[in-house]
N, C-alpha and C positions, 0 to 999 in steps of 0.2 A: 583523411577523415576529419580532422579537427586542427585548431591551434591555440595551445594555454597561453593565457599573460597573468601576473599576479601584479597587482599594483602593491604600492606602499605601505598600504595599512594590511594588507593580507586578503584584499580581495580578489577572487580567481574569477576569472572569465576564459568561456570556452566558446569557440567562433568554429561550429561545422555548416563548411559552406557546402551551398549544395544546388550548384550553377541551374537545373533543369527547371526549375519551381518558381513561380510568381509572387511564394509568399514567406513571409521570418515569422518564425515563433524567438520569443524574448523566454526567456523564464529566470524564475529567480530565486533557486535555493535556498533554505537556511538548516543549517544541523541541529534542528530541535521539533520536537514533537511529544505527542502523550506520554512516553518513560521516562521525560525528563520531568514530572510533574508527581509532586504528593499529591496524597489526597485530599485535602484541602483543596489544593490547586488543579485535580482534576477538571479536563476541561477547559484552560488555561489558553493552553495554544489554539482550541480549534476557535476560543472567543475570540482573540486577539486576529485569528485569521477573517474571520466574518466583519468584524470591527475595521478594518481597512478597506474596505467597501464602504463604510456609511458615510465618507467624507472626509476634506483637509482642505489646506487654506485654499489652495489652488483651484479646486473641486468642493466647495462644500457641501455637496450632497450626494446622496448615492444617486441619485440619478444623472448627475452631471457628469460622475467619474463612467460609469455605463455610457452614457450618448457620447462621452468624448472618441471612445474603441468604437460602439457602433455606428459613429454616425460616419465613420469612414469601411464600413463594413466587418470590422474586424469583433474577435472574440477574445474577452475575458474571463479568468476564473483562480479558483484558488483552490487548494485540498492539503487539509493535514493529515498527516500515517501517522503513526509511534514512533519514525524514531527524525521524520523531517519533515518541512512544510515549503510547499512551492507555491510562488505566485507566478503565470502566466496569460497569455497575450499572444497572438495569433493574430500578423494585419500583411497587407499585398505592402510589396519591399518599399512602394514611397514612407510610409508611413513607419517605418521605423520607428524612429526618432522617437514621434510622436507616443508608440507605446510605451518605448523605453521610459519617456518623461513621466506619463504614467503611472505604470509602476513604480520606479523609484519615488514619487512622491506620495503613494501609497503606503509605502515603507516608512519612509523614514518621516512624513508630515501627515499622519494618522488623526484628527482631534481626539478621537474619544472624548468627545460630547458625552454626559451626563445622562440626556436625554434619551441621546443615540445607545447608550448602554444599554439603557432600561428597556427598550424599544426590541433590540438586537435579543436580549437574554430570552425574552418571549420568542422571540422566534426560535432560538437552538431547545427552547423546553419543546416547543411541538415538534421543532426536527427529532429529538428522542423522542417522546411520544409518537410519532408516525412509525420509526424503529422499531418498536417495543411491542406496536400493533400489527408489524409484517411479521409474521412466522419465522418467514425465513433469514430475514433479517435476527430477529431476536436468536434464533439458535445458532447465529455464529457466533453472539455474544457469548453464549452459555457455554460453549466449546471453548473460546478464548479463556474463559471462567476456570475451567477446568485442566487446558492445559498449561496456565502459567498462573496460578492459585496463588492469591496473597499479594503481585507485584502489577505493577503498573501495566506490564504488557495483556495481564489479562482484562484488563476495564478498557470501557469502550472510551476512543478517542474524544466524544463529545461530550464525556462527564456523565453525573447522575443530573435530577433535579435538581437534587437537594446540592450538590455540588456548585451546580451551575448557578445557583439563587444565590451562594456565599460567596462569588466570585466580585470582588472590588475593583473599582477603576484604580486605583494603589497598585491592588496585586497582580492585574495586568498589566501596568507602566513599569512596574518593578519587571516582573517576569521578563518583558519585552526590553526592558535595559540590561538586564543579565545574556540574556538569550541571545538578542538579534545584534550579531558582531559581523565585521566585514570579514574576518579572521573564518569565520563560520559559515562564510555564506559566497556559493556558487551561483556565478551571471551566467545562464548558456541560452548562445545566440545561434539557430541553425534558420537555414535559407539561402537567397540569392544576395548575399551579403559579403565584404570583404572583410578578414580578421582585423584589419590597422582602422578600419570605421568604428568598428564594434569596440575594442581599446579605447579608439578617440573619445567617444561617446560616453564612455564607463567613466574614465578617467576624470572628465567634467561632469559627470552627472554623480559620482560616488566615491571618486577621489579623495574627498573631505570627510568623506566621513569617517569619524573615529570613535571607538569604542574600546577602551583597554584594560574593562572590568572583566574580572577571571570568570569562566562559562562555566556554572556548576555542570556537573557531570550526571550521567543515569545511572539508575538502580540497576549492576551485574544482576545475571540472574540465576540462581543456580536453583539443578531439579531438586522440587522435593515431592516427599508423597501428597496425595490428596486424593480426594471424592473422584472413582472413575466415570460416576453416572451423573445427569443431571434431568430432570425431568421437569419443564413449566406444563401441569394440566389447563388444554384450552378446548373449549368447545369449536372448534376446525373439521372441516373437512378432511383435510388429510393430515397425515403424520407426519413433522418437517424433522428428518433428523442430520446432525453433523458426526461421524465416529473418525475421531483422529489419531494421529500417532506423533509423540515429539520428533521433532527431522533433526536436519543440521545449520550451521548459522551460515553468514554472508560470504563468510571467511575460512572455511570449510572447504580439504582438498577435491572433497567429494560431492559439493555440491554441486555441478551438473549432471552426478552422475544419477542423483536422486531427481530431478527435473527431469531428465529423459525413464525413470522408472513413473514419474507421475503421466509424463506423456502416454505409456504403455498402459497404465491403471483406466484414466479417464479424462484424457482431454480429447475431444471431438466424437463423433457418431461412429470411428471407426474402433476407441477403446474397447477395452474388456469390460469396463463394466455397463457402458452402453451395451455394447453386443449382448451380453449378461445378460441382465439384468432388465433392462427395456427390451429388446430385440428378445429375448429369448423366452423371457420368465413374464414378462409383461408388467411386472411388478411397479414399475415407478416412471413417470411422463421425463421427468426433470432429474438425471444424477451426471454429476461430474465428482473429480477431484480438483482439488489445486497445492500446491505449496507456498512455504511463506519463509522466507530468512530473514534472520536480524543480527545482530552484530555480534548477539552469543547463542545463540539458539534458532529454534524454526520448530515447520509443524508439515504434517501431509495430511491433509483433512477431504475426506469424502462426503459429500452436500448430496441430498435426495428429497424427498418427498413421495407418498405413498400412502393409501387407503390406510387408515388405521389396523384392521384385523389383519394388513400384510406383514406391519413391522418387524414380527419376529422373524420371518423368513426373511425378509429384506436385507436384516441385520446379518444374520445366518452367511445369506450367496455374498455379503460384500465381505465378509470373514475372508469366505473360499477364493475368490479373488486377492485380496492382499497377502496369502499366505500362499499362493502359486507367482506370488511375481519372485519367489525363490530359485524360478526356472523362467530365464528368456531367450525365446528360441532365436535365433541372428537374424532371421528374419523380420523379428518384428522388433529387434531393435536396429536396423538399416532403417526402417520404416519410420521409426523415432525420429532417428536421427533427422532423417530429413524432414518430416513437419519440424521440428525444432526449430533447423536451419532456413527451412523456408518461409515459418512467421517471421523467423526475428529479419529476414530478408525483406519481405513485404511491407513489415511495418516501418522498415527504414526510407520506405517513399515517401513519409508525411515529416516536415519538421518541427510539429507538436512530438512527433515520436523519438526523433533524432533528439530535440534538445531533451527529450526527459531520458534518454539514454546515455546520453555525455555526461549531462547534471547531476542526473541519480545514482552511477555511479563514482564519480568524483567528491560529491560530499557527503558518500555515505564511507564509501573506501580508499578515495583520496588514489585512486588508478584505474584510469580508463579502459580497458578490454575494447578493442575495436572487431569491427565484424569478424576478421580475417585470424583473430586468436581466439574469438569464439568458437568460429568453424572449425578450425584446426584443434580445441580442445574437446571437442562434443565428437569430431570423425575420431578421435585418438580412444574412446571410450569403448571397454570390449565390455562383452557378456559376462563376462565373469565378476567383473568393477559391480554392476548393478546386481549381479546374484548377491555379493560380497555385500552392498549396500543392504539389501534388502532383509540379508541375516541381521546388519546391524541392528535394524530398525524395528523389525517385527517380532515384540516381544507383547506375550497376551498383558501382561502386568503393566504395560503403560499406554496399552486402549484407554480411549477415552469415549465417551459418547453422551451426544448430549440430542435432548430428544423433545417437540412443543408439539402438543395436539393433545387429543381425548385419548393421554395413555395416563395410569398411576403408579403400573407396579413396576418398580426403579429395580427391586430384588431380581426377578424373572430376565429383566434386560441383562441385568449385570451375570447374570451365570450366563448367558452366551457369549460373553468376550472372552473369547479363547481362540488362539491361532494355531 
């Protein structure tokens, strides 16, 4: 499936060839994101991500580093999570090289121009502003809000305003000199590529570089109490709500076994609470669940929208749903099992997908899982592991629920979380 090198300074690259395909995705890890950030510093990393786009000596401008990818048809892009940030690159295999230079020169010869700050900060103030004015957008924040109250991992990755306005070219050069270490940071090359090219490549292109300032660390997180409701009143058409439950983290024996109980809850048209809930009640166009881990913690959070005077009932059927996944009948976790197996199957045809599968887990947990110990972990998983899971989890006292539309009364919500 893949092959590791680690060069001198600490930098790991991971080469998943994958002879059938025309095309390499490049990407390029780094072990840092929003919980490595105070609040001051809020924000921090998704600047300095957007900031590597506006130009360096090579490319000085955003437009030059963009036509350089498209003008051989290829795609760039970037995205920061909470706990890491990826730069990637997607081009047909002549053109390796070419991304690679690329990115690494986005990396590491960034100007942050002055100008290009100033320029840049307006743009991520309306990228939250756009946020803040999607519903549904905004009530995952509110949810995050609620379930990880007080710490980094509940504020949104792209900062406040007010955050984003006190953000200094200082305190992003700083940031970015603490942070971005080769020690810290995963190359993963998948396509019709050879591992000793992708090494070669690395070696001269990232070889030198060094960094041997100690990488502050993030804020542990541990539960505490707080606000179970959250309520933004907006004049909306429907009622967008998020009602979640703390999960488990990355590193967690049990984490598949809760990924194959969120499969059962709500992921695709064939779930229960699609069936439920849409299919049966009529109540809501739009509901899924999903999950989320992180290095200490996670969340199982159910997403809907729904006519305002349904809410209560809404709330109500998605109750009776998370408090029957206490019983799974084998049949409908065979059924798991294999959508499980057959996306994480599917998606391994793309090598945007591959290399964020090698990358993402290599520098979040520093150990690869290959298909074939996934499959063999998820068929190992019995009924009894997710009944067991779901005793864990489903407790009325650490509902959470957070709710944006023409609702006010927080009281009335909150006496119906009960499981």
């Amino acid at each position: 499936m893949y092959q590791k090198a680690i060069l001198d300074n600490g930098l790991r690259i991971i080469t998943g060839a994958m002879s059938h395909t025309r095309s390499v995705c490049v990407a390029i890890f780094i072990g840092v994101g929003s919980r490595y950030e105070s609040v001051s510093e809020s924000g921090t990393s998704h600047f300095i991500e957007h900031l590597c786009f506006r130009g360096t000596t090579k490319h000085p401008t955003a437009r030059e580093i963009s036509e350089a990818i498209e003008g051989v048809g290829g795609i760039l892009n970037a995205a920061t999570d909470k706990e890491l940030t990826c730069y990637w690159c997607k081009v047909t295999r002549p053109h390796f090289r070419l991304a690679s230079e690329v990115l690494v020169d986005m990396l590491l010869d960034s100007k942050f121009d002055p100008e290009d700050i100033e320029r840049e900060r307006q743009v991520i103030v309306e990228e939250i502003n756009m946020c803040k004015d999607s519903p549904s957008q905004q009530v995952g924040m509110l949810i995050d809000e609620l379930l990880w109250p007080g710490h980094p991992l509940g504020r949104d990755i792209a900062g406040t305003r007010d955050s984003v306005t006190g953000i200094t070219r200082d305190t992003m050069l700083d940031f970015l000199r603490i942070q971005y270490k080769p020690a810290s940071t995963v190359v993963t090359v998948a396509g019709d590529i050879e591992p000793k090219q992708v090494v070669d490549t690395y070696e001269k292109l990232l070889g030198g570089w060094s960094n041997q300032r100690q990488k502050s660390e993030y804020l542990a997180y541990e539960e505490r109490p707080g606000a179970q409701v959250a309520v933004e009143t907006r004049d909306t058409e429907q009622a967008h709500l998020c009602l979640a439950l703390p999960g488990v983290s990355l590193f967690h024996p049990k984490r598949f076994a809760l990924d194959l109980l969120n499969i059962i809850l709500g992921e695709g048209m064939s779930s229960r609470l699609f069936s439920e809930i849409r299919d049966k009640l009529g109540l809501a166009y739009s509901i899924y669940s999903y999950v989320e881990h992180f290095f200490d913690t996670g969340s199982l959070t159910v997403s809907a929208s729904m006519e305002p005077g349904n809410l209560p009932r809404a709330v109500t059927a998605i109750l009776e749903q998370l408090a029957k996944l206490k019983e799974i009948p084998e049949s409908e976790l065979n059924k798991a099992k294999e959508i499980s197996k057959g996306r994480l199957l599917l998606r391994m045809e793309d090598s945007r997908n591959v290399a964020g599968w090698l990358g993402g887990q290599e520098v979040l947990t520093e150990r690869i899982l290959n298909l074939d110990e996934v499959v063999a972990i998820v068929e190992g998983i019995n009924a009894r592991q997710l009944e067991e899971m779901a005793q864990e989890i489903l407790i009325s006292e650490r509902l959470r629920l957070a709710v944006v539309g023409p609702v006010s009364d927080k009281e009335s919500l909150k006496q119906l979380l009960k499981l």
